[in-house]
KEKE-3310 file (N, C-alpha, C; in steps of 0.2 Angstrom, whole numbers, plus 5000, padded with zeros to 4 digits):
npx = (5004:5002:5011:5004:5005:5011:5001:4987:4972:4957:4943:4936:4929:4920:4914:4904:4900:4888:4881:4867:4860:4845:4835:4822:4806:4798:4805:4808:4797:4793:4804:4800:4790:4788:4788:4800:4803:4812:4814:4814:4821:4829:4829:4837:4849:4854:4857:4866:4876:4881:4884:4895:4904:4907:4915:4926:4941:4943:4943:4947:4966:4975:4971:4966:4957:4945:4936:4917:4909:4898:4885:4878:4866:4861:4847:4844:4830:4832:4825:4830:4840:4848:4854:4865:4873:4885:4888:4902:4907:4922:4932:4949:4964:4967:4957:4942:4937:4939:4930:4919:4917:4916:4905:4896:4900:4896:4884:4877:4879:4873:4860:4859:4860:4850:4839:4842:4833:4822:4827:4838:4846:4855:4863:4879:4889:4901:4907:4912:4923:4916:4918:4929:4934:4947:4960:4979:4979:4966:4960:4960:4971:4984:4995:5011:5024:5028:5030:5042:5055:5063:5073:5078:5091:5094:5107:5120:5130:5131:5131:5146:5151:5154:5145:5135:5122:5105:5092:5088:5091:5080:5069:5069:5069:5059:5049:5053:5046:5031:5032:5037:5051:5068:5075:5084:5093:5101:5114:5113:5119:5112:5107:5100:5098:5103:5095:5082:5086:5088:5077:5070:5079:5074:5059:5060:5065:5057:5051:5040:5038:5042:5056:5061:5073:5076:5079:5069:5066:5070:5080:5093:5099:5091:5081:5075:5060:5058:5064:5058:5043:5041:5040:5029:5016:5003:4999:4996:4988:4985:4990:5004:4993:4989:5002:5008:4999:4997:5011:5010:5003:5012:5024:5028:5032:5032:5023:5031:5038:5039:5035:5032:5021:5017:5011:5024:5025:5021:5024:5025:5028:5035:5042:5053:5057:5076:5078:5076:5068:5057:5055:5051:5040:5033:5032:5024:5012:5007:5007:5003:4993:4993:4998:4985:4986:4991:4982:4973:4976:4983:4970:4965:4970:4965:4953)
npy = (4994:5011:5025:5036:5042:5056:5064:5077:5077:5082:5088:5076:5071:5060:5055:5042:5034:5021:5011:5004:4993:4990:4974:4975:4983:4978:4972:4989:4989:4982:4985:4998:4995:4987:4975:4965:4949:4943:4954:4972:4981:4991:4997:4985:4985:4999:4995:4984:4991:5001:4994:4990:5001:5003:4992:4991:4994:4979:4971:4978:4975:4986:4996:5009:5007:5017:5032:5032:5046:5050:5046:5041:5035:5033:5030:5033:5031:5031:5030:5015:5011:5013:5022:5025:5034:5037:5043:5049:5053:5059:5063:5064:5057:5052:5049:5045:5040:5026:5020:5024:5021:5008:5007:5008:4998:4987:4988:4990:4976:4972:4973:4968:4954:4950:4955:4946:4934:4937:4944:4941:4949:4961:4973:4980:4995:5008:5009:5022:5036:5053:5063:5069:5080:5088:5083:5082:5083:5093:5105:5118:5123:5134:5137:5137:5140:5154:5160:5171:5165:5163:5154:5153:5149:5148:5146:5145:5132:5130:5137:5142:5133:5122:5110:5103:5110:5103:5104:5115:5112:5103:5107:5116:5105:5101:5110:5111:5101:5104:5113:5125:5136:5139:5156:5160:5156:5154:5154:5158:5167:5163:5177:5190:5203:5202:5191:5199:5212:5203:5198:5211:5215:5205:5208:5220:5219:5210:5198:5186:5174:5168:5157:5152:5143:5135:5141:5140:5133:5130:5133:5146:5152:5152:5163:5166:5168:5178:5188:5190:5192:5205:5211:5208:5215:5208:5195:5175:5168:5155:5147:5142:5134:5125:5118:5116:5106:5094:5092:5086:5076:5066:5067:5069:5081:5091:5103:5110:5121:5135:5143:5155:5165:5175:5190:5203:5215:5213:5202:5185:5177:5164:5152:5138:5123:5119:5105:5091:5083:5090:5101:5093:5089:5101:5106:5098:5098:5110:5114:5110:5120:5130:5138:5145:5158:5167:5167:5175:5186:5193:5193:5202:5214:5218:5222)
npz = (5000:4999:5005:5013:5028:5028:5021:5025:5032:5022:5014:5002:4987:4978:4961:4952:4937:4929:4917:4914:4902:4894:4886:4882:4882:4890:4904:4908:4910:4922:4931:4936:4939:4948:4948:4946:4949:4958:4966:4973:4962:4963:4974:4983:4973:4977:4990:4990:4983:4993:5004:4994:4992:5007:5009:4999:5002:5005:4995:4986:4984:4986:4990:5001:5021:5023:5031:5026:5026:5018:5008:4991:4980:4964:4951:4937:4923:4908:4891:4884:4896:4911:4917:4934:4945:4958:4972:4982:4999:5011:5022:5024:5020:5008:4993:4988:4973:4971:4977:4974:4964:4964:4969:4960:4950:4957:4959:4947:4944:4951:4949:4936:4940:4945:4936:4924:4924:4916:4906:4895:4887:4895:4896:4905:4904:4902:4915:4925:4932:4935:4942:4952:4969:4979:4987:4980:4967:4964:4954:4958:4966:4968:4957:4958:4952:4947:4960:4968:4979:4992:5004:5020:5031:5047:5059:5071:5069:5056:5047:5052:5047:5054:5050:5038:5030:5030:5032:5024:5012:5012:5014:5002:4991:4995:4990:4976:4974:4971:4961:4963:4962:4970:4973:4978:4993:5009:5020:5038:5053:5072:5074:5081:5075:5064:5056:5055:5045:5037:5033:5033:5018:5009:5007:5004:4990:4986:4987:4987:4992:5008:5018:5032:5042:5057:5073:5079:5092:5109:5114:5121:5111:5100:5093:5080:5082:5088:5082:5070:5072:5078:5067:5056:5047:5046:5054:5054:5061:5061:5051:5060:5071:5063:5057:5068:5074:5063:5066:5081:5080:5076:5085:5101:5105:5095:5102:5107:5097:5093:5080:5070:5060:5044:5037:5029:5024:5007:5007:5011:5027:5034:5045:5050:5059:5064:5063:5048:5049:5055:5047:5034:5040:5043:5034:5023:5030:5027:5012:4996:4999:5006:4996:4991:4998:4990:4980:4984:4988:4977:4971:4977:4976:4964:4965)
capx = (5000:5005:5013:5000:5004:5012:4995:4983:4963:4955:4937:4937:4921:4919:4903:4906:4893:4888:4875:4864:4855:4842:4832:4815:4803:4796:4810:4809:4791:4795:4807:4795:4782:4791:4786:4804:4803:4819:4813:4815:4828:4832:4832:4840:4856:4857:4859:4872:4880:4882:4889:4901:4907:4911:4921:4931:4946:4943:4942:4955:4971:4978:4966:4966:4952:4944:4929:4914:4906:4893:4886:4872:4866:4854:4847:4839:4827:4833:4823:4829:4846:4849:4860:4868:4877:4886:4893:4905:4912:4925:4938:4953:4970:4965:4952:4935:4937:4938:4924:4912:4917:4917:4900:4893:4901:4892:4875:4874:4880:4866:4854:4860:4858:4841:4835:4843:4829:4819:4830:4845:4849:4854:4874:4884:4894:4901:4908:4919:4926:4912:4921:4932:4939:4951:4967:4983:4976:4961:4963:4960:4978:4987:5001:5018:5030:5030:5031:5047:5053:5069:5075:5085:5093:5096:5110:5127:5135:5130:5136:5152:5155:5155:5138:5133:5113:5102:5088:5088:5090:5075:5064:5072:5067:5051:5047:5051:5040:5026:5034:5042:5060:5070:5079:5089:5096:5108:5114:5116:5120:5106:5109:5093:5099:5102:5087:5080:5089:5087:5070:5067:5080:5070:5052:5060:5068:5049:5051:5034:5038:5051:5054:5066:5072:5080:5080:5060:5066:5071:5088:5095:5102:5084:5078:5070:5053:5059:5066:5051:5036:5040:5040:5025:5010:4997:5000:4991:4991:4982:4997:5006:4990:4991:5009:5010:4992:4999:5017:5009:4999:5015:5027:5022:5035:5029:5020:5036:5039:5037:5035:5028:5021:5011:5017:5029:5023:5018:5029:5023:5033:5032:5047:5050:5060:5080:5078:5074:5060:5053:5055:5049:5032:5029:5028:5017:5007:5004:5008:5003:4986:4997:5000:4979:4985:4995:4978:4970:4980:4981:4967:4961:4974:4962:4944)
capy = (5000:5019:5026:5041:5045:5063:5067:5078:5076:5085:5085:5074:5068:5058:5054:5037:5031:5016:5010:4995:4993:4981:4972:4975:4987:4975:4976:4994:4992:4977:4987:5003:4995:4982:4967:4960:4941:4944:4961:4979:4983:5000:4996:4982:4988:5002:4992:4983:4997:5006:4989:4989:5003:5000:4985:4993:4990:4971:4968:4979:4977:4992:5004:5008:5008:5026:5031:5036:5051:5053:5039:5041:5030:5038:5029:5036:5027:5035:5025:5006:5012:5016:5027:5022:5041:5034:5051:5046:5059:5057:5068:5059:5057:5050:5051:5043:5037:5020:5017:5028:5015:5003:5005:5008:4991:4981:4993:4986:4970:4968:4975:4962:4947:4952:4956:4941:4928:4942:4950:4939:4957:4964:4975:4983:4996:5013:5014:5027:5042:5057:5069:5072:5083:5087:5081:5086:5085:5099:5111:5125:5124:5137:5134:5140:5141:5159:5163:5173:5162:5160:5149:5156:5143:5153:5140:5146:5130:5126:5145:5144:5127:5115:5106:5104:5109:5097:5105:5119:5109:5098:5112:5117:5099:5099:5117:5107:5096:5109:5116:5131:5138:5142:5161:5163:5150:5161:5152:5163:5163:5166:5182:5195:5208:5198:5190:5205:5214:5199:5198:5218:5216:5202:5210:5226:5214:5210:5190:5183:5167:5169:5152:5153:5135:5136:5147:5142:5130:5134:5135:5152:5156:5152:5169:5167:5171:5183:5192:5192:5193:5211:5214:5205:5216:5204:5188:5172:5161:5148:5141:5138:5130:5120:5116:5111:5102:5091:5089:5084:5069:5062:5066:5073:5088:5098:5107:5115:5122:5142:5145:5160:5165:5180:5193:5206:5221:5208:5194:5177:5172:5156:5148:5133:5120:5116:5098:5088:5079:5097:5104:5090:5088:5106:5107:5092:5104:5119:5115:5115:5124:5138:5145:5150:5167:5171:5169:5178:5193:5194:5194:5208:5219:5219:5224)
capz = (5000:4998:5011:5013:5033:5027:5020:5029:5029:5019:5013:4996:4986:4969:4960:4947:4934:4925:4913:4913:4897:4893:4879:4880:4885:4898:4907:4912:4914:4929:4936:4936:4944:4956:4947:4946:4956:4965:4971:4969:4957:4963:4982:4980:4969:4981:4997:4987:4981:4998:5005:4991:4994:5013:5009:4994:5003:5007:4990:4980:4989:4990:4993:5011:5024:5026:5034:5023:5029:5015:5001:4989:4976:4961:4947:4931:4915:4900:4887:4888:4899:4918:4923:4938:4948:4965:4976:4989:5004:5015:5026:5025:5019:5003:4989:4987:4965:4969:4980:4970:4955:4964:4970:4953:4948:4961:4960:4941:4944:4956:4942:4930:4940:4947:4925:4921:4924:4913:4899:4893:4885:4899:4896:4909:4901:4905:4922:4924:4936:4932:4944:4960:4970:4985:4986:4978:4960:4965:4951:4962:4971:4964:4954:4962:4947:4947:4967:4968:4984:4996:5008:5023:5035:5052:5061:5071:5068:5050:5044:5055:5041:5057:5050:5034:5030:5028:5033:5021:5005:5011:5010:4993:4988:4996:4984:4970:4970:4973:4956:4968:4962:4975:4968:4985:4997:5010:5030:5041:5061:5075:5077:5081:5069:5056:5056:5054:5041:5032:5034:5028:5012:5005:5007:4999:4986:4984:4987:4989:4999:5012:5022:5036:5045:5063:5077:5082:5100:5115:5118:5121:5102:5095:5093:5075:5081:5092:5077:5065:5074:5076:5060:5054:5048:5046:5056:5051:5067:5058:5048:5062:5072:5056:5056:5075:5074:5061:5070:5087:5079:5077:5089:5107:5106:5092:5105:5110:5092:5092:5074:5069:5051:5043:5031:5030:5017:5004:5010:5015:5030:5038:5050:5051:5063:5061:5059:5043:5050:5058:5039:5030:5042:5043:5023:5022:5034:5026:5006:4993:5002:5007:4989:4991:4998:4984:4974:4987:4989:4970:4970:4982:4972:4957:4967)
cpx = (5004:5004:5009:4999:5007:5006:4991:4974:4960:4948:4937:4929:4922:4913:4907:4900:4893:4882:4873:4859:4850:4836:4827:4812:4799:4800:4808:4800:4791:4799:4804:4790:4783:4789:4792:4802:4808:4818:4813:4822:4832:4834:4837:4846:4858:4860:4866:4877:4884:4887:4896:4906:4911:4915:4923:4938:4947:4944:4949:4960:4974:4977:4965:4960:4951:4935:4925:4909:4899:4891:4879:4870:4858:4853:4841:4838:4829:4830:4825:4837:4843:4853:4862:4873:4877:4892:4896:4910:4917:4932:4942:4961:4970:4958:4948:4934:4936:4934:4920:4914:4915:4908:4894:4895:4898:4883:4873:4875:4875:4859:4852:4859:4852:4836:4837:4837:4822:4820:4838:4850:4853:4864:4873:4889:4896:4905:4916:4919:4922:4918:4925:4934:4940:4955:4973:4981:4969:4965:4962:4966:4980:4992:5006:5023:5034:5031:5038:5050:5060:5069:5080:5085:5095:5101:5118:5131:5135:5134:5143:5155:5157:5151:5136:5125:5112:5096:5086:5086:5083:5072:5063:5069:5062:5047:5047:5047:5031:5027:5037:5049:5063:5075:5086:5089:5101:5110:5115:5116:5114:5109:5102:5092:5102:5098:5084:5080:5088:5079:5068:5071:5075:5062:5053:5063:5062:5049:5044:5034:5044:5051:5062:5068:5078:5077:5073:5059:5067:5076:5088:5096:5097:5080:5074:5064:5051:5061:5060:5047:5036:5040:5035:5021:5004:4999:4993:4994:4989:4985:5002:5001:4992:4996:5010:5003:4995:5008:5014:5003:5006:5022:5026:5028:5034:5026:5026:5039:5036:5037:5031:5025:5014:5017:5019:5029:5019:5021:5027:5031:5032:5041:5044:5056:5068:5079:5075:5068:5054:5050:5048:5040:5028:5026:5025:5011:5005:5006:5006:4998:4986:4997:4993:4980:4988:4988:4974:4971:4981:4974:4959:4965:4968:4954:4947)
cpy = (5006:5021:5033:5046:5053:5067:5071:5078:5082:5081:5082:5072:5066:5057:5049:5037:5024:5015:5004:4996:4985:4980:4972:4980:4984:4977:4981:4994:4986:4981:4993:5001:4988:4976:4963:4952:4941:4951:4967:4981:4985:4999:4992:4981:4993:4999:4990:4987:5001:5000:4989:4995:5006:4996:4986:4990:4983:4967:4970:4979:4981:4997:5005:5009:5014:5027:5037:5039:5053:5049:5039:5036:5033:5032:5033:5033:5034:5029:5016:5006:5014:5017:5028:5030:5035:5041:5048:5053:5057:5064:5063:5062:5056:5047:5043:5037:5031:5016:5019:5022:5008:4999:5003:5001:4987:4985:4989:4979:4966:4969:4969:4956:4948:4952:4949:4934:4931:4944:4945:4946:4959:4966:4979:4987:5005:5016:5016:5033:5050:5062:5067:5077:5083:5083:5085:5090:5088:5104:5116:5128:5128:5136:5139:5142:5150:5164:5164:5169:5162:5156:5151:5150:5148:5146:5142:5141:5128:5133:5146:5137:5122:5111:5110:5106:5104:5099:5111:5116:5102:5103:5114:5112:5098:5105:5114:5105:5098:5114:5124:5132:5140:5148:5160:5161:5154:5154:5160:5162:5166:5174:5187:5200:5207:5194:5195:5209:5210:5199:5207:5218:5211:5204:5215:5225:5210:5200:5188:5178:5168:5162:5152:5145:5135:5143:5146:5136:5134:5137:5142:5156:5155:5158:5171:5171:5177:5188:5195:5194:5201:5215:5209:5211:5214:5197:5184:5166:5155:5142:5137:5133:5125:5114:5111:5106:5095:5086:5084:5077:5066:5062:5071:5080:5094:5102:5115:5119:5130:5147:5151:5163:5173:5186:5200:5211:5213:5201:5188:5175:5169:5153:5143:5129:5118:5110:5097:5086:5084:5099:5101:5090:5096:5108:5106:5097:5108:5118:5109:5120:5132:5141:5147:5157:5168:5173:5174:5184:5196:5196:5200:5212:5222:5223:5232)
cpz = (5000:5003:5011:5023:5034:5025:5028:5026:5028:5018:5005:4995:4981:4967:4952:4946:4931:4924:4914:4910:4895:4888:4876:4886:4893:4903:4911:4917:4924:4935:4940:4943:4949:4955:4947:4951:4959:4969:4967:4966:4963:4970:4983:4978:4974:4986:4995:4987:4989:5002:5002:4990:5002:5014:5004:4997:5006:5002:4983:4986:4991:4989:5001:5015:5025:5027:5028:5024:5024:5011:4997:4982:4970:4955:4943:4926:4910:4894:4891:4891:4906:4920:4931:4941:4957:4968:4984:4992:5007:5018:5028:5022:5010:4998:4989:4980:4965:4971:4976:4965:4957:4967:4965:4951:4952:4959:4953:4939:4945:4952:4938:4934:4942:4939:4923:4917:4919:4905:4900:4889:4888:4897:4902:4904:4906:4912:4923:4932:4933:4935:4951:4962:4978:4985:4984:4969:4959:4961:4955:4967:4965:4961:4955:4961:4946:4954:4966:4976:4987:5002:5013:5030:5043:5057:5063:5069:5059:5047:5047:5050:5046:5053:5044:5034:5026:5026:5026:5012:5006:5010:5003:4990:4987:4991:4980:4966:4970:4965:4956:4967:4969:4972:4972:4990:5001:5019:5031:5050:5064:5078:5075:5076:5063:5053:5052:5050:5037:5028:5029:5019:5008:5004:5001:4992:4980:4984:4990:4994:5002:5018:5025:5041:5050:5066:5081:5090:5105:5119:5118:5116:5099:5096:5085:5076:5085:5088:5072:5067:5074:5069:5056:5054:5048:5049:5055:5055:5064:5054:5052:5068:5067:5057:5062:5078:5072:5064:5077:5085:5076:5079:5097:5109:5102:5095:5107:5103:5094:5086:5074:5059:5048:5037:5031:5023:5016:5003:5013:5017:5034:5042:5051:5055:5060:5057:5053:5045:5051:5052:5036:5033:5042:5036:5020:5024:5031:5017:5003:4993:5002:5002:4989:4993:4996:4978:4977:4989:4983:4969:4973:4979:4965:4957:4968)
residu = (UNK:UNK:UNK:UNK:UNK:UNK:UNK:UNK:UNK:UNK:UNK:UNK:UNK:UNK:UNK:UNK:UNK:UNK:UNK:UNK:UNK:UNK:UNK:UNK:UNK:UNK:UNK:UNK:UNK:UNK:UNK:UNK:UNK:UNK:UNK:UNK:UNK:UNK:UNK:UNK:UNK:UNK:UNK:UNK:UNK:UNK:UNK:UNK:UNK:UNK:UNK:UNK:UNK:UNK:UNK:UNK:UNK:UNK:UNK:UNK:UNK:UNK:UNK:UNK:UNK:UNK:UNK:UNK:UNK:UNK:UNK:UNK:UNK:UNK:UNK:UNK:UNK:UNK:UNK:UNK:UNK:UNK:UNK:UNK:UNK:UNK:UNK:UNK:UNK:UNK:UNK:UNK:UNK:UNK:UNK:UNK:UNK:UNK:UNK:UNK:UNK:UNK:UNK:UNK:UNK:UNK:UNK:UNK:UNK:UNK:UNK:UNK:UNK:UNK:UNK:UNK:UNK:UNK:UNK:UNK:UNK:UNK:UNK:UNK:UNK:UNK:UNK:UNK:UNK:UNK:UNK:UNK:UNK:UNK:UNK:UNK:UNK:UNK:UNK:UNK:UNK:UNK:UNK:UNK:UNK:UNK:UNK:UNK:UNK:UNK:UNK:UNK:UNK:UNK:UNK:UNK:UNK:UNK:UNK:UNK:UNK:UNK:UNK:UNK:UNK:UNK:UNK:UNK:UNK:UNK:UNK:UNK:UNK:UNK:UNK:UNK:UNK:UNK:UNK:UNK:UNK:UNK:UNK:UNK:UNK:UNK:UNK:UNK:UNK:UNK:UNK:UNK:UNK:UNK:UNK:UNK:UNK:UNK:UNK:UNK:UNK:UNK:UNK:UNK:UNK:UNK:UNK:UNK:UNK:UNK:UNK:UNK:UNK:UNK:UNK:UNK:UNK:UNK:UNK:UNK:UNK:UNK:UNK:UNK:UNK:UNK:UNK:UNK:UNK:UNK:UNK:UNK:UNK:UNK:UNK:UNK:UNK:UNK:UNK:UNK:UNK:UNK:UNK:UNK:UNK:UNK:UNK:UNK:UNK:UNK:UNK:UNK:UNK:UNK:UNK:UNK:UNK:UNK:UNK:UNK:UNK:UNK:UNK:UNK:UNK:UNK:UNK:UNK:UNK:UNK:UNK:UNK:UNK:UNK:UNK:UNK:UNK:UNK:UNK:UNK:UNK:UNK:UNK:UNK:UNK:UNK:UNK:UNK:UNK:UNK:UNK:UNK:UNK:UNK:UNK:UNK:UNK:UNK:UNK:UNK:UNK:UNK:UNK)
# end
């Protein structure tokens, strides 16, 4: 199975169809008027269907178990066709697509063996993926490509050339793959006025994403967020809610994390922890979501 524990839940939804067509006008009229001898189609199929979409992952092996929060089962006579619509909800980690199909493919199965004794006619055809959303592939994420972006490592010994970074080019990598260039990559030591100084040339430089990585514990040289926060004019506590919500479901120290993030003129800045693990989970946390207030700030420029 797909390792999906860096994921965070989201609301996702799909909606699958399929057709069950059949031979004779009979047919529709039995199914109409509830004369089949094995029962009501329509009920019938659904039960099915809604079953078979709760035991999706029992049956394909490497779908994973997720709870489903919402499940609807529609069907429609189009002449001598019934279209078959299955909407499936869920807040999770991962998407819906294959229950929703997977329920239409039982929902029509169960059609077909019920008409059988009836209508040797009867096809199965059609079943497909109508629609989804939520996840990574929700068009409405913004695309990244053109955020003017730096990366600043805050670290006495990694700038004194004890200690290679690590931490710094994980974020770089983790941009990447979010389609995020990195322009400008600097270390520098914990120091309050250079912090700070940094923090004003890059705003005035006009760098839209500014991600800073060190300096947000507790030891005495971590003054990161003691450097920015005063220079924040719109803070946006809710990123790092976010950031330390997702850190503390899997490890019990993230609470001690004192990130801070909001933006600076027109500057998105966000602080994030030394460590590689720190990095890597707070990114997961908050991207590619976060590039929403690039659309949303552009977007208030234009009103």
């Amino acid at each position: 199975m797909v390792d999906i524990t860096s994921k965070s839940n989201t609301l996702r939804q799909a909606i699958a169809t399929a057709t069950v067509t059949v031979s004779k006008q009979e047919t529709i009229d039995a199914i109409l008027q509830k004369k089949v001898p094995k029962g009501d189609v329509f009920e019938f199929s659904r039960a099915a269907g809604l079953l078979a979409i709760k035991k999706t992952s029992d049956v394909i092996p490497d779908c994973h178990p997720l709870p489903i929060e919402f499940a609807a089962i529609r069907h429609e006579v189009n002449g001598m066709s019934i279209l078959i619509s299955v909407e499936v909800h869920t807040i999770y980690k991962t998407g819906v697509e294959v229950e929703a199909m997977h329920g239409a493919s039982v929902t029509a199965l169960t059609m077909y063996d019920m008409l059988k004794p009836l209508d040797k006619g009867v096809e199965i055809s059609n079943i497909r993926l109508q629609q989804k959303t939520g996840g990574k592939s929700d068009k409405s994420i913004v695309d990244g490509s053109s955020i003017r972006t730096a990366v600043i490592v805050c670290s006495d010994t990694v700038s004194a050339g004890k200690q290679e970074d690590v931490s710094g080019k994980t974020a770089i990598q983790k941009l990447a793959s979010w389609g995020i260039h990195v322009s400008r990559y600097e270390i520098i030591p914990d120091e309050y006025d250079r912090i700070q100084q940094m923090v004003k040339d890059l705003s005035d430089e006009r760098y839209q994403l500014i991600l800073f990585s060190g300096g947000t514990g507790l030891s005495p040289r971590d003054v990161t967020p003691e450097a920015i926060e005063p220079l924040i004019d719109r803070p946006i506590p809710g990123i790092m809610e976010t950031a330390r919500q997702y850190g503390q479901q899997r490890t019990p120290f993230a609470m001690l994390s004192r990130g801070v993030a909001g933006f600076v003129k027109d500057s998105l800045v966000i602080t994030l922890p030394g460590s590689v693990k720190g990095v890597a989970e707070t990114m997961d946390a908050l991207f590619p979501q976060i590039l929403h207030v690039f659309k949303v700030v552009d977007g208030s420029r234009h009103t």
